[in-house]
C-alpha positions as CSV (number, residue, x, y, z in Angstrom):
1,X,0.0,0.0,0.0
2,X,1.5,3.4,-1.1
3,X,1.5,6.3,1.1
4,X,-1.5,8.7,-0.5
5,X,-0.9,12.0,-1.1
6,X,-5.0,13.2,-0.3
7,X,-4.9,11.3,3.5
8,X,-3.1,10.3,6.2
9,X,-2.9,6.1,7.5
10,X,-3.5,5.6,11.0
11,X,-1.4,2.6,11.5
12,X,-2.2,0.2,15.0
13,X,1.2,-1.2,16.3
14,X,1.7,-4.7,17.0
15,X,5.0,-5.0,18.9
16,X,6.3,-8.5,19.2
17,X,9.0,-10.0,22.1
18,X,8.8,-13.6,23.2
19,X,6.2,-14.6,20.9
20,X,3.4,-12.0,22.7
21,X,2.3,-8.6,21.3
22,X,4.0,-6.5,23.9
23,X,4.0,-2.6,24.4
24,X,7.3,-1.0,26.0
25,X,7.9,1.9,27.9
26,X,10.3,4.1,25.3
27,X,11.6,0.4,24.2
28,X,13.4,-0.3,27.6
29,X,13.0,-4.2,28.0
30,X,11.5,-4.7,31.3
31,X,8.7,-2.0,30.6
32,X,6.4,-4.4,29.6
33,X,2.6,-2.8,30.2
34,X,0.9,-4.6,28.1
35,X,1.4,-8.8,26.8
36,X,-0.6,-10.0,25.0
37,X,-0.7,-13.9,23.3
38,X,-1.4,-14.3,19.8
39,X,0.1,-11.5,18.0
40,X,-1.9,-12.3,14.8
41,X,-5.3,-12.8,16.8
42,X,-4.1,-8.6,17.9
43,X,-3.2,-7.9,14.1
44,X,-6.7,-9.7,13.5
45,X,-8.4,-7.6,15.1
46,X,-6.9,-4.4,14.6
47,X,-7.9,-5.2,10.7
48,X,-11.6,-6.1,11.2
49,X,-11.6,-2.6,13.2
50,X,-10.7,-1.1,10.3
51,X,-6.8,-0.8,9.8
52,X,-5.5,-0.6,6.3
53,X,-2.0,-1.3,7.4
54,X,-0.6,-2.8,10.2
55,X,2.8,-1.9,11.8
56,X,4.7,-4.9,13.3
57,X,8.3,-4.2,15.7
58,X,10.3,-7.4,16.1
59,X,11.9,-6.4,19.6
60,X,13.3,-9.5,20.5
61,X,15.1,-8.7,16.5
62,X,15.6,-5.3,17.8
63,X,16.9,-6.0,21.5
64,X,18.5,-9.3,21.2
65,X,19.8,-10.6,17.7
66,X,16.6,-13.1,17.5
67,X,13.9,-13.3,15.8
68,X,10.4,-13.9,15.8
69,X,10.4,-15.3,12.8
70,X,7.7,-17.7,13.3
71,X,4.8,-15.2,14.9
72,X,5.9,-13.1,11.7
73,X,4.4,-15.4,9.0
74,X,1.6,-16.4,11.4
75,X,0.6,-12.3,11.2
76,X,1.1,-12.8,7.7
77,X,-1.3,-15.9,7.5
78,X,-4.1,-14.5,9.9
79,X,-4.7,-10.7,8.2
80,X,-5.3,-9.5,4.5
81,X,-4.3,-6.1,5.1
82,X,-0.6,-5.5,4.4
83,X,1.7,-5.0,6.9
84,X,5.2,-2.8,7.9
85,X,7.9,-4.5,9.5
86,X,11.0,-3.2,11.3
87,X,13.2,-5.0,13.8
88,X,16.5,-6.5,14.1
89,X,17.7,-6.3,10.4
90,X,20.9,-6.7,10.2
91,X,21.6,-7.9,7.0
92,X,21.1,-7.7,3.7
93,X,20.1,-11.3,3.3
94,X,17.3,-11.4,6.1
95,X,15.8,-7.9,4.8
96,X,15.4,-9.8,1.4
97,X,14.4,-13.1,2.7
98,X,11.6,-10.9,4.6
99,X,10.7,-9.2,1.5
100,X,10.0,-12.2,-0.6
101,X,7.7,-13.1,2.4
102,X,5.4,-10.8,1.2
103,X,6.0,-7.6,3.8
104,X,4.7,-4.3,2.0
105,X,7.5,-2.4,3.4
106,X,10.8,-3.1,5.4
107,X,11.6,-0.8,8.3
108,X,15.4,-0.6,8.4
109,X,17.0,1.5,11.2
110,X,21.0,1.2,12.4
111,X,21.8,-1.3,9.4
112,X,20.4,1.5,7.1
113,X,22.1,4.7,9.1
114,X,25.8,2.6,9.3
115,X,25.4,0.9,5.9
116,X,23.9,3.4,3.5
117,X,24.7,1.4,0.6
118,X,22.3,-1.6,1.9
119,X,19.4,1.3,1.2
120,X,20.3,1.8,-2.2
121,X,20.7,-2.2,-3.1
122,X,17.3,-2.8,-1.6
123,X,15.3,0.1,-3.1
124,X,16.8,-1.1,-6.3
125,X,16.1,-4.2,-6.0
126,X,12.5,-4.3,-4.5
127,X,11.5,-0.7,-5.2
128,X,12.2,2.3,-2.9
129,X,8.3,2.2,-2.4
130,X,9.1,-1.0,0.2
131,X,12.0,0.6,2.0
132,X,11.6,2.9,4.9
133,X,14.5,4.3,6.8
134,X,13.7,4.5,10.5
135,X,14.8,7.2,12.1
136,X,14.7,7.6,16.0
137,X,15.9,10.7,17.4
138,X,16.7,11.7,21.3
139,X,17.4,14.9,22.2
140,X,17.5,16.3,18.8
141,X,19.7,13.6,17.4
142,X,19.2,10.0,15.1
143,X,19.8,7.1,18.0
144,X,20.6,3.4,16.9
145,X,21.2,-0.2,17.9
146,X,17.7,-0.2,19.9
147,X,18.1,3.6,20.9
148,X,21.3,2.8,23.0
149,X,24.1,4.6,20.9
150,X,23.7,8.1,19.7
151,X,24.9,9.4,16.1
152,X,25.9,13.1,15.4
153,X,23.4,13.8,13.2
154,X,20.1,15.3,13.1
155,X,16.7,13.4,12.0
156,X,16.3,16.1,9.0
157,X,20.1,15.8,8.0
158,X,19.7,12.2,8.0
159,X,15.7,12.2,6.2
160,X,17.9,14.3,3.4
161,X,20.9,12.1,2.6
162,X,18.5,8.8,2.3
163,X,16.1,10.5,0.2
164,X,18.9,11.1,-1.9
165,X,20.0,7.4,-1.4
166,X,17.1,5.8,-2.8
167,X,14.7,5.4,0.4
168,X,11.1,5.4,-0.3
169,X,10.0,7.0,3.0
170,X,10.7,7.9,6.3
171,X,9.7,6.2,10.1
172,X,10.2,9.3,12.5
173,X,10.0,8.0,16.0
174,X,10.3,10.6,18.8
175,X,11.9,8.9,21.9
176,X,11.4,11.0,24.2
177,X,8.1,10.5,24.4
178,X,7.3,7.1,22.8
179,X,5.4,5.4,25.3
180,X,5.1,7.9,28.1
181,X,1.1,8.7,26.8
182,X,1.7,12.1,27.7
183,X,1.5,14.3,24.1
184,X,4.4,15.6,22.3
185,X,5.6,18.6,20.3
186,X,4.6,19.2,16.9
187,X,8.1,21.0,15.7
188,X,10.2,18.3,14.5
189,X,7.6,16.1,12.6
190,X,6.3,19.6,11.0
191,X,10.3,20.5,10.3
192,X,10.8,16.9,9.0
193,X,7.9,17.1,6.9
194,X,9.1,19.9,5.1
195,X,12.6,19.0,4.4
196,X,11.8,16.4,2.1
197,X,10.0,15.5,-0.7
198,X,9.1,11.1,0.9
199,X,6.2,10.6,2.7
200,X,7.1,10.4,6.6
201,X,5.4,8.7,9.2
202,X,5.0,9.5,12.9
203,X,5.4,7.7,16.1
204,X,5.7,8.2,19.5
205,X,4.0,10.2,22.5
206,X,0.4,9.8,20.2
207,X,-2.2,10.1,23.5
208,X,-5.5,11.2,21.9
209,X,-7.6,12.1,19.5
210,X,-6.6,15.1,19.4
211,X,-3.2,14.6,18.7
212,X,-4.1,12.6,15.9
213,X,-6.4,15.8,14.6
214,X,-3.4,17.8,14.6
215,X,-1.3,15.7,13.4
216,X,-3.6,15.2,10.5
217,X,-2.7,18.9,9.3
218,X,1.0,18.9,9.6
219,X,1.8,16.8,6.1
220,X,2.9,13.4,7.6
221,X,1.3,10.3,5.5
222,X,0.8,8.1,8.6
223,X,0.8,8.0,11.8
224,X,1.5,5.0,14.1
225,X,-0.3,4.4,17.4
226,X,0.8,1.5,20.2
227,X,0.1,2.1,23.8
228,X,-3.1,4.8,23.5
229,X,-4.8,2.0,21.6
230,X,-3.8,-0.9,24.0
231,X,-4.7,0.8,27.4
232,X,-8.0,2.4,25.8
233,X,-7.1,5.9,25.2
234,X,-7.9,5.8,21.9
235,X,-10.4,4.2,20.0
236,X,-9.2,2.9,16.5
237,X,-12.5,3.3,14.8
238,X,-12.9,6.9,16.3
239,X,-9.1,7.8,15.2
240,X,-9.4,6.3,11.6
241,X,-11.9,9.2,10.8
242,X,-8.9,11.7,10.4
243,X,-7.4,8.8,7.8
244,X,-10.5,10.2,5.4
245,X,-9.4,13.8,5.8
């Protein structure tokens, strides 16, 4: 599913460690506030409640150098709607072994930001449309290896070079907020926005509705929402009314 120019996806998260659908506070293993069993029964649902794209987070991938492999292609089985995955690639060969599972688009975060040239062989490969550089930024800056190690560069320095590169859009996670439920700042999605010409999607800090209004008017193409939707802050049907806008 392409990124449309006339609306905004609202995109439910389905983070997976240990095989459960998990939700983290700002990623920290240990954080646990929500687990679930049966990722793909969560996926499921979030699809009959009217998602048009789900986004899935290997953690254990992320976190630990496994995979969940397995609970991957069971998503895959159980829902009809595409899905976005990101998590623990590290290498070229298990971002095209994931690819020719069928995943709409590849999430690719510290592999991407140290390897450049593993952006450019998969967009041209598999088409830039399927290969979104993730970019997590604390404190102003892009952070990597599961938001442990900090680079010296900023998110709108980085969303430029892999535009250039061949990247067919952009994963903007704010850490300093993801997870927290209490709001965020509009300034550096909006800045973001502007500085390039590939759709960008939002995460982190998303507590309301209302967030989701205004973030509606600032130009991203989605927005992804994890632990509003899973401790009932937001309701999915009542937030995918702005995805019509």
């Amino acid at each position: 599913m392409s990124f449309d120019d006339d609306k905004m996806l609202v995109i439910p998260a389905v983070d997976i460690r240990n095989g459960k659908c998990v939700q983290l506070v700002q990623g920290k293993p240990g954080t646990e506030q929500v687990i679930i069993e049966q990722p793909e029964k969560v996926a499921k649902k979030w699809e009959d409640e009217g998602a048009d794209l789900i986004h899935v987070i290997d953690l254990d991938g992320a976190l630990e150098s496994k995979d969940n492999l397995k609970t991957i292609k069971k998503i895959l089985k159980e829902i009809s709607v595409p899905i976005q995955l990101g998590g623990g690639i590290r290498s070229i060969e298990y971002a095209e072994k994931l690819l020719n599972l069928d995943i709409e688009r590849l999430i690719i975060g510290t592999m991407g930001i140290e390897k450049p040239d593993t952006i450019a062989k998969l967009s041209n490969d598999f088409g830039s449309e399927r290969i979104m550089i993730s970019l997590d930024s604390k404190d102003s800056q892009v952070v990597i290896k599961g938001w442990t190690e900090k680079t010296n560069n900023s998110p709108v320095q980085m969303s430029r070079k892999f535009e250039r590169i061949g990247a067919g859009s952009i994963l903007y996670t704010n850490v300093d907020v993801e997870g927290l439920l209490k709001g965020f700042d509009m300034a550096p999605a909006i800045e973001l926005v502007e500085s390039v010409n590939i759709p960008v999607v939002y995460a982190g800090g998303i507590t309301t509705i209302e967030d989701i209004k205004k973030l509606s008017k600032t130009g991203v193409k989605g927005v992804v929402i994890g632990s509003a939707l899973y401790k009932d802050k937001i309701n999915l049907k009542n937030a995918l009314k702005y995805q019509k806008i």
